[in-house]
VOMAR-18363 format. One record per residue: y negated, z, x negated of N, C-alpha, C in turn. Coordinates in steps of 0.05 Angstrom, whole numbers, padded with zeros to 5 digits, always signed. Each point is the difference from the previous one (the first is absolute). Layout:
// VOMAR-18363
YZXYZXYZX/...
//
This chain:
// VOMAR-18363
-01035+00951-01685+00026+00013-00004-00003+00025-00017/+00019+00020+00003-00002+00022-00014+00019+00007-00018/-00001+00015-00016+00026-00006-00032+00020-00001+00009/+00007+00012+00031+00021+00010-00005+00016-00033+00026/-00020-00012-00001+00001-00031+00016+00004-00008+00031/-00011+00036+00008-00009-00008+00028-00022-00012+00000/+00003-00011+00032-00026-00007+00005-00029+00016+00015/-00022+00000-00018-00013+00026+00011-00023-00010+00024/-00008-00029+00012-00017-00008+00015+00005+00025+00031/-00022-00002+00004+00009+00016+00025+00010-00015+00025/+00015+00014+00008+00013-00013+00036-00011+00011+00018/+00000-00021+00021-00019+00011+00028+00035+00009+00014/-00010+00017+00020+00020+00014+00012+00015-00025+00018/+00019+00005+00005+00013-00012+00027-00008-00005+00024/+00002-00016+00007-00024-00001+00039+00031+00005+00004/-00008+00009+00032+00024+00012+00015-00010-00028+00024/+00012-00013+00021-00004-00012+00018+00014-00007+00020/-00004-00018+00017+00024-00011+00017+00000-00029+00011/+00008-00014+00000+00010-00037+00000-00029-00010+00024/-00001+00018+00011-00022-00007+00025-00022+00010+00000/-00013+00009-00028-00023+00017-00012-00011-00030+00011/-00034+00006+00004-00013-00025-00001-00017-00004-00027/+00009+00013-00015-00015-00014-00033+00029-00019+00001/+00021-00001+00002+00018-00010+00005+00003-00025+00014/-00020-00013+00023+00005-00008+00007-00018-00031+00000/-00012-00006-00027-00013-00015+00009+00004-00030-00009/-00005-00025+00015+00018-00019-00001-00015-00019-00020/+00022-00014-00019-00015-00019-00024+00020-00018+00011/-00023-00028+00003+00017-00023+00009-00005-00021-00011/+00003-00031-00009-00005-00021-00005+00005-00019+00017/-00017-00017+00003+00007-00017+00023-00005-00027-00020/+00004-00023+00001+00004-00020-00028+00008-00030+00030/-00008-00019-00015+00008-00025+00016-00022-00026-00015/+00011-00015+00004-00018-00028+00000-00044+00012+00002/+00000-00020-00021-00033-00002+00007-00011-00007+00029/-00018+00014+00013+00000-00013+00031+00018+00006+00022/+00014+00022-00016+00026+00005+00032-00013+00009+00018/-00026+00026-00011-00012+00022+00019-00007+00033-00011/+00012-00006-00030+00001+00032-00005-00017+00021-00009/-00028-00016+00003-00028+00006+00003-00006+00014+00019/+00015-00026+00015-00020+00005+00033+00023+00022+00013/+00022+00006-00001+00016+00035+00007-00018+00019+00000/-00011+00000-00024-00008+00025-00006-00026+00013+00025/-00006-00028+00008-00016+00004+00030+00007+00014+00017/+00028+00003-00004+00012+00025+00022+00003+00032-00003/-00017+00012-00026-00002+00016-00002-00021+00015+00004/-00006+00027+00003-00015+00015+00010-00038-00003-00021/-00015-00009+00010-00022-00006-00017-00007+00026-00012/-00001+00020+00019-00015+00034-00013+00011+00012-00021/+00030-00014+00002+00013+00014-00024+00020-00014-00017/-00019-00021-00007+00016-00020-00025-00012-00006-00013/+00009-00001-00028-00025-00015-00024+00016-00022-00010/-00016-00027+00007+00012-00024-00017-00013-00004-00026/+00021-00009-00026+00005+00002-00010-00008-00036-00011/-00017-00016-00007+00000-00028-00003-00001-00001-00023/+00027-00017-00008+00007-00010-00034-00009-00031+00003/+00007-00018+00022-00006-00027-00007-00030-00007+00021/-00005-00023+00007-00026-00017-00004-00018+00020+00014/+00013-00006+00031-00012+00013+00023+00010+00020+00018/-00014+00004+00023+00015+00012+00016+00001-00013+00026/-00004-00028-00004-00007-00023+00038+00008+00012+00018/+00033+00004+00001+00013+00004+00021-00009+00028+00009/-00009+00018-00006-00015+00023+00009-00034+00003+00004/-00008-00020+00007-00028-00004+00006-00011+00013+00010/+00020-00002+00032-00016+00011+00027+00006+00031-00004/+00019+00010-00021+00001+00032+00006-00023+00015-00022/+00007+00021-00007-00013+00019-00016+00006+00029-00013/+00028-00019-00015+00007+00024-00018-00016+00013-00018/+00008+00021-00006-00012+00005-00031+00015-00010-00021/-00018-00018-00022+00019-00016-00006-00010+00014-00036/+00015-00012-00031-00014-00007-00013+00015-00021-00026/-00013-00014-00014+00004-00022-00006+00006+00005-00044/+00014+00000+00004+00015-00013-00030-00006-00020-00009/+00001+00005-00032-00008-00030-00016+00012+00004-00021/+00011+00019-00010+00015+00000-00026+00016+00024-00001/+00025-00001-00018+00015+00030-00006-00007+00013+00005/-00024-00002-00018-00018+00027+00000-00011+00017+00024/-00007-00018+00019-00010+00010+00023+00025+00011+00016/+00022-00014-00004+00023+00018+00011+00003+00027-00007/+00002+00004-00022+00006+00025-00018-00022+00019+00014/-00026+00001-00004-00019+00012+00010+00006+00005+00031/+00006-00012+00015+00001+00002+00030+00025+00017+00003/+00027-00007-00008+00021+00031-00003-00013+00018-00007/-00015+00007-00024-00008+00025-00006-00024+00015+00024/-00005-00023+00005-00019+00002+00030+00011+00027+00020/+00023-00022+00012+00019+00003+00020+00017+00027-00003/+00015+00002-00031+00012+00026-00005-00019+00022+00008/-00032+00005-00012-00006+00019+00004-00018+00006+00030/+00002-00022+00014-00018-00005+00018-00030+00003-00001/-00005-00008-00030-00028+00011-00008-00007-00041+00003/-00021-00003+00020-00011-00013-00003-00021-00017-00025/-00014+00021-00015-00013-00012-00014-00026-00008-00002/-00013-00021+00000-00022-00015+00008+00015-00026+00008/+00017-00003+00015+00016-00025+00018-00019-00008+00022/-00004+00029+00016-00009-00005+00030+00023-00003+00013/+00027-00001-00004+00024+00013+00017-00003+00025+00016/+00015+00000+00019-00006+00025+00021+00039+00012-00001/+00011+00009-00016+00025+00009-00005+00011+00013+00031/-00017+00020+00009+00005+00018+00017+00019-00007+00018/-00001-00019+00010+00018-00005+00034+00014-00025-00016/+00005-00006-00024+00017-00029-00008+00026+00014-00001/+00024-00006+00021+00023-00004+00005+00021-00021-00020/-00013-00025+00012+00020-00017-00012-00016-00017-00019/+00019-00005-00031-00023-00017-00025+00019-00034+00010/-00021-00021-00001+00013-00016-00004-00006-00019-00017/+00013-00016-00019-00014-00014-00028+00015-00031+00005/-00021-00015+00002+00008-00030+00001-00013-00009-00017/+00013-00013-00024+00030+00007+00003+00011+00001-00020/+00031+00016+00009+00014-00004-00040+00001-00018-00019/+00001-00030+00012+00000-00026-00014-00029-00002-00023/-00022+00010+00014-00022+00000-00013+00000+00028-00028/+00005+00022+00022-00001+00015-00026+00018+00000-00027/+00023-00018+00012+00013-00009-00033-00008-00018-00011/-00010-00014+00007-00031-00018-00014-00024+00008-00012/+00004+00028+00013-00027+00011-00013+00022+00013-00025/+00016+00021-00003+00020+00003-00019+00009-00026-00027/+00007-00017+00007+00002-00025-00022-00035-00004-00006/-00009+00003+00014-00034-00013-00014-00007+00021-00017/-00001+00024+00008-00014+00024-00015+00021+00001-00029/+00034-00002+00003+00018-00004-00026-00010-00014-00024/-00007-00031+00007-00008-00021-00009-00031+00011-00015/-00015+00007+00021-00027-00004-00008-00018+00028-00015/+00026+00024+00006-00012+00034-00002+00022+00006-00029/+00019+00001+00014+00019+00017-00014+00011-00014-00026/+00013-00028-00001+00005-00011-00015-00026+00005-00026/-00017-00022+00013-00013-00001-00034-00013+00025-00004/-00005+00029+00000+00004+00025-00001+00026+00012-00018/+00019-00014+00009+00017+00000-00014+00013+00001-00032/-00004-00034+00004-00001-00021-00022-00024+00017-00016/-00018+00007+00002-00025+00005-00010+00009+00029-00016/+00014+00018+00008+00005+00024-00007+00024-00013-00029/+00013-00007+00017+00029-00009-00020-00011-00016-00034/-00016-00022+00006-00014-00016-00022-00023+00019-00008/-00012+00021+00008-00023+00011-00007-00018-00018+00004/-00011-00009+00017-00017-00008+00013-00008-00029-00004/+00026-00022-00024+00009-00022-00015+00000-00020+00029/+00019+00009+00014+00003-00016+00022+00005+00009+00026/-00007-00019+00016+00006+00010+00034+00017-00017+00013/+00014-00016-00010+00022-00025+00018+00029-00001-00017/+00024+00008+00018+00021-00009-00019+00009-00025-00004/+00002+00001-00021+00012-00040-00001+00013-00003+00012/+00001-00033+00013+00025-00013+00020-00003+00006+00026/-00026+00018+00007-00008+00004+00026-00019-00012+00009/+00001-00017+00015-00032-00012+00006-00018+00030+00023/-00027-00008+00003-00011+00027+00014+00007+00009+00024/+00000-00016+00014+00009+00011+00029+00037+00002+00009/+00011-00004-00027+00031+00011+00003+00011+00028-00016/+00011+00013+00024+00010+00024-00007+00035-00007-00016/-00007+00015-00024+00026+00006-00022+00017+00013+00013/+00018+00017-00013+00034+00001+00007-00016+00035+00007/-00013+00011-00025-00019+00019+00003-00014+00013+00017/-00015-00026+00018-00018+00007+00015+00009+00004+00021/+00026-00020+00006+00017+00006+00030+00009+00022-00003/+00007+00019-00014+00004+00023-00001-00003+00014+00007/-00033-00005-00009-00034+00017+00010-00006+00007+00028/+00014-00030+00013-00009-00013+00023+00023+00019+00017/+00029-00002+00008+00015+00015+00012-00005+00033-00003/-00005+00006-00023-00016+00031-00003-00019+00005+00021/-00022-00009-00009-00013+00000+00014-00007-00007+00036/+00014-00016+00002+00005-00007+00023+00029+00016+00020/+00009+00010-00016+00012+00025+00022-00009+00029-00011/-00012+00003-00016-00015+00029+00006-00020-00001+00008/-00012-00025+00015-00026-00006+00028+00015+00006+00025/+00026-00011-00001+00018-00003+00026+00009+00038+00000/+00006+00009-00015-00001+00028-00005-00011+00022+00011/-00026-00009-00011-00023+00012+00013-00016-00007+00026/+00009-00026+00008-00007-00003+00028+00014+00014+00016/+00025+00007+00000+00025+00016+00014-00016+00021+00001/+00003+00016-00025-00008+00027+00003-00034+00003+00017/-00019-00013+00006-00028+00001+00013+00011+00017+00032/-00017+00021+00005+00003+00012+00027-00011-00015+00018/+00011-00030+00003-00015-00010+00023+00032-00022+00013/-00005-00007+00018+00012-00030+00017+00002-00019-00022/+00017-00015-00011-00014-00020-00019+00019-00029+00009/-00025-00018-00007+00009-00030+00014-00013-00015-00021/+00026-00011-00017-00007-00029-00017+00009-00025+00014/-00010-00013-00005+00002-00040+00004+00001-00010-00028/+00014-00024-00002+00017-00012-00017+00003-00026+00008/-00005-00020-00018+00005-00032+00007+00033-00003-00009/+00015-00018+00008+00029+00000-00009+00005-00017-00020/+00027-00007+00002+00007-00012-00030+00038+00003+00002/+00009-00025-00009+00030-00004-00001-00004+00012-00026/+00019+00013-00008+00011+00004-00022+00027+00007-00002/+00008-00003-00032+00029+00007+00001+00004+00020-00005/+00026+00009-00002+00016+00027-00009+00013-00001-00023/-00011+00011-00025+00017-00018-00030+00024+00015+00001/+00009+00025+00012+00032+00003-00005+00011-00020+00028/-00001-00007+00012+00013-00012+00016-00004-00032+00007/-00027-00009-00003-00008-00035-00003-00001+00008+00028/+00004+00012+00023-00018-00001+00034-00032-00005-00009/-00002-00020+00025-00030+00004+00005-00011+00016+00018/-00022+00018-00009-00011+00010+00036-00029-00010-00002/-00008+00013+00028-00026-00001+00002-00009+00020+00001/-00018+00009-00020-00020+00035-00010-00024-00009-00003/-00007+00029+00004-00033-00005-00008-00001-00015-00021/-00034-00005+00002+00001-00021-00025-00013+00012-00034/+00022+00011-00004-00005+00022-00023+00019-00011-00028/-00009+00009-00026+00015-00022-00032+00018+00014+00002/+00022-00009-00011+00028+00010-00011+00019+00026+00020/+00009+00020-00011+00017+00014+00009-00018+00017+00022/-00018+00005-00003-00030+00006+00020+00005-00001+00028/+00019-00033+00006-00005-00016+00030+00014+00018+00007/+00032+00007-00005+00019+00014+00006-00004+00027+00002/-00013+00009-00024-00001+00032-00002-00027+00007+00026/-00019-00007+00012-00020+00009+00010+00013+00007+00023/+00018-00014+00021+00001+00014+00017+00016+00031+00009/+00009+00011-00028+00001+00026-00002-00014+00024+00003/-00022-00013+00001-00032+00013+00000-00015+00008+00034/+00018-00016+00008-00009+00004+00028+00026+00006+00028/-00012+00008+00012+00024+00006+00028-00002-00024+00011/-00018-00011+00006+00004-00024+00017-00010-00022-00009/+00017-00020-00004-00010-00023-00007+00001-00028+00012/-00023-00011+00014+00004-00021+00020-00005-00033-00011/+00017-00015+00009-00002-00025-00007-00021-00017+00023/-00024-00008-00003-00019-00008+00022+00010-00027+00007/+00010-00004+00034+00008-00038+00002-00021+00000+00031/+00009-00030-00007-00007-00011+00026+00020-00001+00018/-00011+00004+00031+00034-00001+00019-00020-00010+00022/+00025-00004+00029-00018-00004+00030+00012+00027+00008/-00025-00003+00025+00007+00031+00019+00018-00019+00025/+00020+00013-00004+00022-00007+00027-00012-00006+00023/-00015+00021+00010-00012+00010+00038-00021-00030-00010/-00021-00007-00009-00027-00014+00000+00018-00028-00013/+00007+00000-00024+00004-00024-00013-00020+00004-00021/-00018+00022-00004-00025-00003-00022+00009+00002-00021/-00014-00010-00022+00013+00014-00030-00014+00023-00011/+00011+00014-00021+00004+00027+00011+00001+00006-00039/+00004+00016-00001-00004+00009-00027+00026+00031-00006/+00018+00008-00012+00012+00016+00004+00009+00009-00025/+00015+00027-00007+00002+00007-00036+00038+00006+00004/+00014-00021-00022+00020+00006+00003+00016+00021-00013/+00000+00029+00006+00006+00018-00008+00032+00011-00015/+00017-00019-00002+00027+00010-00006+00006-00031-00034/+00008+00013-00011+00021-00018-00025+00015-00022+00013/-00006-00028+00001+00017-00013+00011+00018-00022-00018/-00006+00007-00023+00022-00011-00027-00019-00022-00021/-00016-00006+00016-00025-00022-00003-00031+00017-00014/-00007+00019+00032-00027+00005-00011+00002+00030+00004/-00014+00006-00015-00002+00026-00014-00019+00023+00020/+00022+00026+00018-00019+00002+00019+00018+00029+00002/-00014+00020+00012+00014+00025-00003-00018+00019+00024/+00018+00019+00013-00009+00021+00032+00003+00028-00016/-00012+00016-00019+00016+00016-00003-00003+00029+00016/-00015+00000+00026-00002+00008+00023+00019+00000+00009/+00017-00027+00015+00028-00005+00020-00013+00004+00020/-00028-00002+00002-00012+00008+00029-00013-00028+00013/+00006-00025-00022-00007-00026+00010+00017-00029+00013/-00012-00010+00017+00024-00015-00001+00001-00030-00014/+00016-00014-00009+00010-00017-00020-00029-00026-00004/-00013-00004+00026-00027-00006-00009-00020+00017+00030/-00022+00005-00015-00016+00007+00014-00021-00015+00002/-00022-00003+00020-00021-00007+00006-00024+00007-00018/-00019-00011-00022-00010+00005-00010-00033+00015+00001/+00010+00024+00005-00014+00026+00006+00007+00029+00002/-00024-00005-00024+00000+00034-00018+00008+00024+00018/-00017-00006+00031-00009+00028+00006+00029+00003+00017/+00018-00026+00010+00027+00009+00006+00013+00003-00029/+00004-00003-00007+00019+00000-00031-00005+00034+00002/-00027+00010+00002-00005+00028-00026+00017+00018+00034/-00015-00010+00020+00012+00016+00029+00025+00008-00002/+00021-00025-00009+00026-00004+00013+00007+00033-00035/-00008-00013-00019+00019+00025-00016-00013+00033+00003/-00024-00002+00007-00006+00028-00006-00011+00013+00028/+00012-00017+00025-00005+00013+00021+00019+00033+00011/+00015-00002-00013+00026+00026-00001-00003+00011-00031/-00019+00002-00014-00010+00020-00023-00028+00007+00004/-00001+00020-00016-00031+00019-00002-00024-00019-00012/+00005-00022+00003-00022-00007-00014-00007-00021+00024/-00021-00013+00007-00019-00016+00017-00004-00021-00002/+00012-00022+00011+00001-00018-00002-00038-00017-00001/-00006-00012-00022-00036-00011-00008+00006-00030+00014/
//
């Protein structure tokens, strides 16, 4: 600030643009359902040359027979490093090939807020405590170790939507997966079904994305087979959003119609 109490940081100019720019156009989605619905094995429908998966939990089974470029998470930390990755497209010493990666996809959110509460608990907290006591103590009373304080959830929603933040903003396609979870609505006592994310989190995430699909099981009419499909619209119950208008109320679960159907009438290419 300057005496006279402007503010003197510098400003970047104004972009000039237009609604159908293709930095504009690129799609952040979540797809969320039951353990076992399938929402692994979707991602099979995307283009191998130009996708990087993104593995937060065990494995990758359901993608055996393909051969993405994939790479694998184990803590916060490795998240953090991999955006900074991704923002500058500077590889590193990864062995990532950035060049032709289109669409990022990270399976899954459920894990990386696991990795978020572990790293609170086990990084930040007693770091904390440690600064505060001068180096006296690292645990606040009345907390046992592996429970996050009134504090830490704090830490935890911070943190966990300026990830969701910054996933938005990445110049690529972006596709999270999410295990689900009833939860309630404390101003209202409704239950829905959201991702499976702590506190005001479940509700607030799908702001973060244009499209958000609920993964079920169904039959196919013509065969009788069962079938797998993403229910794309708010149905008072589960928590589900088009914000395309280019889908219809459930679709068949596949990426490469999903990305076709919205960006086949814009400048950008359907991956």
């Amino acid at each position: 600030m300057t005496d006279d109490g402007t503010d003197e940081r510098k400003e970047h100019p104004l972009k000039a643009t237009t609604t159908n720019s293709k930095e504009l156009l690129y799609i952040k989605a979540l797809n969320y359902g039951p353990s076992g619905i399938g929402k692994t094995t979707s991602i099979g429908t995307l283009n191998e040359k130009t996708c990087l998966v993104v593995i937060c939990d065990r494995n990758a089974v359901p993608l055996r027979h393909r051969a993405y470029q994939a790479t694998t998470l184990e803590s916060w930390n490795d998240f953090r490093r991999l955006f900074k990755i991704l923002r500058s497209r500077d590889p590193e010493d990864t062995g990532l090939v950035l060049g032709e990666v289109k669409t990022l996809v990270i399976d899954s959110l459920s894990a990386l807020s696991d990795f978020c509460k572990e790293d609170i608990v086990q990084v930040a907290r007693p770091g904390l405590m440690a600064d505060r006591s001068g180096g006296k103590s690292d645990k606040p009373k009345g907390i046992y170790d592996e429970q996050l304080s009134m504090e830490d959830w704090g830490l935890y929603r911070t943190r966990m939507t300026q990830m969701l933040g910054a996933f938005c903003d990445l110049p690529y396609h972006g596709i999270m997966t999410a295990l689900e979870a009833w939860t309630e609505d404390k101003r209202t006592g409704a239950q829905y079904l959201t991702p499976n994310l702590n506190g005001k989190l479940a509700h607030e995430c799908p702001a973060y994305f244009d499209l958000v699909l609920h993964m079920e099981a169904s039959i196919d009419a013509d065969n009788n087979n069962p079938i797998r499909v993403w229910k794309t619209a708010h149905d008072g119950k589960c928590i589900a959003k088009d914000a395309s208008g280019a889908l219809n109320p459930f679709e068949i679960a596949d990426w490469s119609v999903v990305f076709k159907k919205i960006l086949s009438n814009g400048k950008a290419k359907p991956e």
